[in-house]
N, C-alpha and C positions, 0 to 999 in steps of 0.2 A: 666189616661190621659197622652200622649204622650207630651215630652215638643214640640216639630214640630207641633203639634196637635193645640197646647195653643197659639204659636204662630199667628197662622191665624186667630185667630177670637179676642185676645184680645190688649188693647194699648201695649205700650211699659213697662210702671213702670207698670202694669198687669202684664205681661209677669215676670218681675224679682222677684215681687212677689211669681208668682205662682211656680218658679223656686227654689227659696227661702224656700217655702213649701213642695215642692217634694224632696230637699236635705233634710228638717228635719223628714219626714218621713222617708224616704230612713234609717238615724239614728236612728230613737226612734225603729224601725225594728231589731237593734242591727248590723246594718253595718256601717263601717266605711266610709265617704266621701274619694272618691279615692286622690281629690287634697289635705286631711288632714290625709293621709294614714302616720302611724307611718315612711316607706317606702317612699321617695320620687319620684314618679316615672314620669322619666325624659320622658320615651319613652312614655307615654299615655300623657303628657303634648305638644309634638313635634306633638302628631295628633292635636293640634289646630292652628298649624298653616302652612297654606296650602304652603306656599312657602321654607318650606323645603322639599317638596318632588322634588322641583325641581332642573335639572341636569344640570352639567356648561362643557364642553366638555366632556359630555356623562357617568362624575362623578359626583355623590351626591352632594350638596349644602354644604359643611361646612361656615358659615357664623361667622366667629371671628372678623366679623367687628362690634361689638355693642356698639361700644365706638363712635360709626361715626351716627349709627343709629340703630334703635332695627327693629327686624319685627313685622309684628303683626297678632294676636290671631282671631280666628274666630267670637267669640263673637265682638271684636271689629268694624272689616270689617260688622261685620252681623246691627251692632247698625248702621252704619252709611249709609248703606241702606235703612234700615228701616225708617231713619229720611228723607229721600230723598222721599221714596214711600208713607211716610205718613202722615210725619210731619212737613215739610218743611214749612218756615214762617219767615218771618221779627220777631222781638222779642221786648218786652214792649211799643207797639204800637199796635191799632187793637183792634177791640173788637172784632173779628170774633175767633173760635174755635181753629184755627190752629195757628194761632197767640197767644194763651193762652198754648196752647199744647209746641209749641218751645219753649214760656219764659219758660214753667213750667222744661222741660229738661234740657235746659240752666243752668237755677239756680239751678235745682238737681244736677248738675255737681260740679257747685261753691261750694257745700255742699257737695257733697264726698269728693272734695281735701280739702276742711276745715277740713274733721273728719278725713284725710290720712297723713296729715302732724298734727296733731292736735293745728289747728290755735284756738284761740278764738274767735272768730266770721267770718260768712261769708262775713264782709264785708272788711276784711282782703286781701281777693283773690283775684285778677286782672287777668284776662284771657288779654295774650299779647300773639305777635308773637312767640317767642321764648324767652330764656334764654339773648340774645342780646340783645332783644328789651327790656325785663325788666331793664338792667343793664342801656341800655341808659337811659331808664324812669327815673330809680332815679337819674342817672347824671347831668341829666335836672331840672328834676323838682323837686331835695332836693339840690341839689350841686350846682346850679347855685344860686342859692337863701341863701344860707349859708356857703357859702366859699366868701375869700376876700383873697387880696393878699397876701403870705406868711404863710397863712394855710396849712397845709401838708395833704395828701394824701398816707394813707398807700399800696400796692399790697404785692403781696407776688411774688417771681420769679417761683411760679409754675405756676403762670396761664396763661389761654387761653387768646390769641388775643384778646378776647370780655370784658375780665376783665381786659384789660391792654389800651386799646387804647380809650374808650369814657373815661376814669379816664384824660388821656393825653388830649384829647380835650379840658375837661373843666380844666385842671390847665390854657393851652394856653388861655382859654376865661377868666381867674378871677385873674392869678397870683399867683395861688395856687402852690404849689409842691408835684412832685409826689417823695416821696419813696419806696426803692425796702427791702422787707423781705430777707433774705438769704434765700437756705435753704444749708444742710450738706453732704456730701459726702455719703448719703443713699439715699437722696431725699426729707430730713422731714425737714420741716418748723424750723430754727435754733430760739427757743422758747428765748435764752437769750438774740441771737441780737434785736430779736421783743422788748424784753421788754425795751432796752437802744433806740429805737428806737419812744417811745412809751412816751407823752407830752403833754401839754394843747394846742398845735398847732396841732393836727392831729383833725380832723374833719370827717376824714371816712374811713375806714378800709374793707379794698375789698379782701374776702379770698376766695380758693375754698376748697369746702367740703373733695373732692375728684380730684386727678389729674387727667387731661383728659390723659396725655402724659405715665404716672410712674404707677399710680393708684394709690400713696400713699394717704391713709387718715390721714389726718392732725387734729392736738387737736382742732379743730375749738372751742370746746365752753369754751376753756380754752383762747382760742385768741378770742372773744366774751366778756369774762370777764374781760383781762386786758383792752381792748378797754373804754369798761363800765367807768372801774376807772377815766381815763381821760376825759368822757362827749366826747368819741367819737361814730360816727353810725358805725355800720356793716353790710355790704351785704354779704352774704354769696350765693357763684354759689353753687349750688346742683345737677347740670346737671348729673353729673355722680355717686351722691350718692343714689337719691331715684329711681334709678331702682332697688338697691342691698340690700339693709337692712336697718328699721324704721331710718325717719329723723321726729322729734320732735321739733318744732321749738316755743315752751312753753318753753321745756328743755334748746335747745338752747340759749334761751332769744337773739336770733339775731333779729336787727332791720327790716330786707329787706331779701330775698332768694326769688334765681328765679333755674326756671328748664324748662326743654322745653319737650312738649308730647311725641316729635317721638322717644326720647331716654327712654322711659319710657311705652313702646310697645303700644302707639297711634297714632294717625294721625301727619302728619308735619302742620307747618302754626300755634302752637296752643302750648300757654306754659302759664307759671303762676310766677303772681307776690305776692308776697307776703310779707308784710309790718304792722307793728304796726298799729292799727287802729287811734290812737291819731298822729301819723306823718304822715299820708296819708291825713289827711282830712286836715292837718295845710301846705300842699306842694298845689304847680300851677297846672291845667292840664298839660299835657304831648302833647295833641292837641285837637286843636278845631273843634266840628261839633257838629250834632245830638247827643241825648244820653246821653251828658256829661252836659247838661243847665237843668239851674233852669227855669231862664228868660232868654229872648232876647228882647233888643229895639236896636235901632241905639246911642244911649247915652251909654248905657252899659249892659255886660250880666252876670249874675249868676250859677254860678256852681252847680252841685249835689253832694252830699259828696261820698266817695267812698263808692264802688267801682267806680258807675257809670263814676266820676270823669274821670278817667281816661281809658274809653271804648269807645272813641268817634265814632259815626259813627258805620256802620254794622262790626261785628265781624264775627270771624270763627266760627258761632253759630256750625255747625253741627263737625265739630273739638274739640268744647268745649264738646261738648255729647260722642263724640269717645272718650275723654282721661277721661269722667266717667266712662266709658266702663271698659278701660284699667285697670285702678285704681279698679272697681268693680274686674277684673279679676286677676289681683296681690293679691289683698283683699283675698279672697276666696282659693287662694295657702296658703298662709299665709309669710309676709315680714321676718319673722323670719326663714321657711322651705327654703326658696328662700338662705339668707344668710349661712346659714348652709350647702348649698349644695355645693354654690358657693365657697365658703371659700375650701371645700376639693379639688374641681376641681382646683381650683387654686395651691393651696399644690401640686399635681398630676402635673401638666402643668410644674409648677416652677421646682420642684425635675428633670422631664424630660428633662428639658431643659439645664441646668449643665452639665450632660453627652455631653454634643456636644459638638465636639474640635471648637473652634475659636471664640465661639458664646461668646459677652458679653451680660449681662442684664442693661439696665440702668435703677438707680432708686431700689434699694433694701432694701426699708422700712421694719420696722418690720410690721408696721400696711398698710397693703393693699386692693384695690376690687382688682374685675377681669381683671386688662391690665397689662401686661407686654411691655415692648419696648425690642427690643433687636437689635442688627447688630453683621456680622460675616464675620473675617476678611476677606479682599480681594472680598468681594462679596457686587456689590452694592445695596441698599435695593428694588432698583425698582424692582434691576432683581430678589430678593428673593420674591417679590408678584408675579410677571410674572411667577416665577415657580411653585409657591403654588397655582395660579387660575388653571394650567393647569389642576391641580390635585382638582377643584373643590374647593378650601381652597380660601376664601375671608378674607384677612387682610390688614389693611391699610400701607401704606410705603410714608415716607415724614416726615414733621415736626410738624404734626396735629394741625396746627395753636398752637404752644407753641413755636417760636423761642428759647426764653431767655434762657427757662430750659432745652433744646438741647445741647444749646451753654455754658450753666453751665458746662454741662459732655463733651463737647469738641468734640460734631459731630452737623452735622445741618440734618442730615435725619436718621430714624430708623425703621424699622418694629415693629407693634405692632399689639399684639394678643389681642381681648378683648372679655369677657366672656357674657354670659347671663345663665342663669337657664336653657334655651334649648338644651344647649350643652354638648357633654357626653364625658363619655372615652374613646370612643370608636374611637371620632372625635380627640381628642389629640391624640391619637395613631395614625393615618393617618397624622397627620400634622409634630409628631414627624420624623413618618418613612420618610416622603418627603424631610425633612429638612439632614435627616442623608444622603437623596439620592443626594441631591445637592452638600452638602459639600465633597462626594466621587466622583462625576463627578469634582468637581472644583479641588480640592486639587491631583488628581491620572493622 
C-alpha cells in the first residue's frame, strides 16, 4: 500500500501510524531508513522542502537566513492542510466529532514537544505565540508577583531584544534591577563575572541557550546551577538551540524555556512555553477569557491549573498540529544526525571564511551552532546582502535585534550567515565565491 494511497482514506494519527509501519518494514527487509542512513543525505532531505527549488533572479535559492526563520518540510505544509480539509474545529469544547478529532491533535502535539524536549509531564507545555510571548508570560505572571524593589534581575549581554526588554518593563513596574552578564572577547558568557554577580537578591536569571547574533552556545546549565544555589528562577531562550541539537530540559533542571515553531521548521504564530509544573500552577493567568476558567460568577472567577491556565481563548490550534509535525519530522532525521552534520558545515563555512582579506568574524566561541556574523572592511553590510541576493544568497544584515552584543565588539550592523541541515557545500561554495567577487570589485 502506497503511503499517497493510505493517505486518502485514512484519519490523520492513521496515517502516521501506518507510515510508522511501512518504515519498519521497509527495515526488518534489511534496509536501512534513508533519513537514518549511516550517510547523511542532505540532497534527498532538500526534496522536502518545496521552496528550495525556487529561483531569486533567475539563481537557485540559497536560504542562510535560518536564524531569522526556518522553511518548512512537506510533511509539515501537508499536516496543516490536512487539518484545514478535515479537521478543523474549536477544541475542548463540543461534543460533536470534529471537535474531539482537533482537541485530540492539539494535545497529541502538547505531547510530542513534552517527549522532544523531555519535560515531565504534559502539563508542563504552553502553546504561546512565540518565544516573546513566552518570556513576557513569565514576566508577568512569575515576576510581577515575586519581585519587589531592589531584587535583581539577571540577563546576560548576548541576548535578544525579547530577552532584554520585558525584564526592563518589569524592574520599571516593581523596582527591581536589571543586571547585565558580561561576556569575553570570544563572545562566551564571562562565567566568573556571573558568579561575583550572583546573591540572595537576584530572583531570575534570563539566559539564551544559543546566541541569535554570534551562535555561541553558552554553559547554560552550569548557569542554571549557580542560579539554583541562590533560590534564583531561570528562563532559558532556546530559540535558536532546539533546531540544532537535543535540549533536555530534565537535564537542564531550568525553571522556564521558551522557543518559537517557525524557527524550528514549523508554522509562525506558534511557539512553547515551558515551566516547572509546581510554578506554573502557583503563578496568575497571563490573560483572561475562555479556556483558562474553572468558574465564572460576577463575584469571582476560578482558574484551571496549567496548562490550560494560561491558553486563554482560541489558540493557533492548527499551528500547534504543524509544529507536531515538525518536531515528528526533525524526530525521525534524528537530533543528533542534524547536529553532527551541522557542526562540519559550520567547520567548512568557518575555515572558508578566514581566507577573505578584510572580512572579520564576530563572536569566535570555541563552542558554537550554525550563525556566524561577520563585516568587511569598507563594505556596508546592507550592500553585502544586496549583493549576495543577486546571486540568489539570502542572509540577514543589521543588528538582528541584539543591539548590546554588537556594540560590545564595536559595530552596530553585521551580516550573518545562519545554517540548517538543509544546506550543503556546495551552497557555501557559491556564497564563498560571491564574497571573494565583491571584495575584488570593491578593493580593485
Amino acid at each position: 500500500m502506497s503511503i499517497e494511497l493510505m493517505q486518502t482514506y485514512c484519519s490523520w494519527s492513521e496515517y502516521e501510524n501506518a507510515i510508522i509501519d511501512v518504515l519498519s518494514v521497509y527495515k526488518s527487509e534489511g534496509h536501512e531508513s534513508p533519513i537514518h542512513a549511516s550517510t547523511f543525505d542532505v540532497d534527498a532531505l532538500r526534496n522536502d522542502f518545496p521552496i528550495l527549488s525556487t529561483k531569486v533572479h533567475g539563481k537557485p535559492l540559497i536560504w542562510l537566513d535560518n536564524a531569522a526563520t526556518t522553511q518548512k518540510p512537506k510533511p509539515v505544509i501537508d499536516r496543516l492542510s490536512y487539518f484545514y480539509e478535515h479537521e478543523n474545529s474549536n477544541i475542548h469544547r463540543g461534543a460533536h466529532t470534529l471537535a474531539a478529532t482537533a482537541t485530540d491533535a492539539y494535545e497529541a502535539a502538547r505531547n510530542k514537544i513534552k517527549h522532544f524536549i523531555n519535560a515531565s509531564s504534559y502539563e508542563e507545555i504552553i502553546f504561546v505565540r512565540g518565544a516573546t510571548e513566552g518570556i513576557n508570560l513569565v514576566a508577568a505572571s512569575y515576576g510581577r508577583h515575586n519581585l519587589n524593589k531592589d531584587d535583581e534581575i539577571l540577563v546576560s549581554c548576548l541576548e535578544h531584544h525579547a530577552n532584554i526588554v520585558p525584564w526592563q518593563m518589569l524592574c520599571a513596574e516593581t523596582g527591581a534591577v536589571l543586571r547585565i552578564i558580561p561576556v569575553d572577547d570570544t563572545g562566551q558568557i564571562d562565567m566568573q563575572s556571573y558568579k561575583k554577580l550572583l546573591s540572595p537578591k537576584v530572583k531570575i536569571v534570563a539566559a539564551s541557550y544559543v546566541s541569535n547574533s554570534l551562535g555561541t552556545i553558552t554553559p547554560i546549565k552550569d548557569i542554571v546551577a549557580m542560579a539554583h544555589q541562590y533560590g534564583a528562577k531561570v528562563l532559558v531562550d532556546a530559540a535558536q538551540a532546539v533546531p540544532h541539537f537535543k535540549v533536555d530540559v530534565n537535564d537542564l533542571d531550568c525553571d522556564f524555556l521558551v522557543f518559537s515553531g517557525h524557527k524550528l521548521f514549523g508554522p509562525t504564530g506558534i511557539g512553547i512555553l515551558y515551566g516547572k509544573k509546581d510554578t506554573l500552577n502557583e503563578m496568575s493567568p497571563y490573560q483572561g477569557g475562555g479556556n483558562m476558567i474553572d468558574n465564572v460568577t460576577f463575584e469571582k472567577t476560578t482558574y484551571q491549573l496549567t496548562p490550560q491556565r494560561f491558553e486563554a481563548g482560541t489558540g493557533d490550534i492548527a499551528g500547534a498540529v504543524g509544529l507536531g509535525a515538525a518536531v515528528d519530522y526533525l524526530q525521525h532525521i534524528g537530533m543528533d544526525h542534524i547536529a553532527k552534520y551541522e557542526h562540519s558545515l559550520l567547520s567548512y563555512t568557518s575555515d572558508a571564511l578566514r581566507n577573505i582579506p578584510g572580512l572579520s568574524v564576530i563572536g569566535t566561541a570555541s563552542e558554537k551552532a550554525g550563525v556566524i556574523s561577520f563585516t568587511l572592511n569598507g563594505i556596508a553590510t546592507e550592500s553585502i546582502g544586496q549583493m549576495l541576493d543577486k546571486e540568489g544568497i539570502a542572509v540577514r544584515t543589521g543588528h538582528h535585534c541584539s543591539l548590546p552584543i554588537l556594540r560590545r565588539f564595536g559595530v552596530e550592523s553585521t551580516a550573518r550567515i545562519s545554517l540548517a541541515f538543509y544546506n550543503t557545500y556546495r551552497e557555501i561554495d557559491v556564497l564563498i565565491d560571491t564574497l571573494w567577487k565583491l571584495i575584488t570589485k570593491t578593493y580593485t
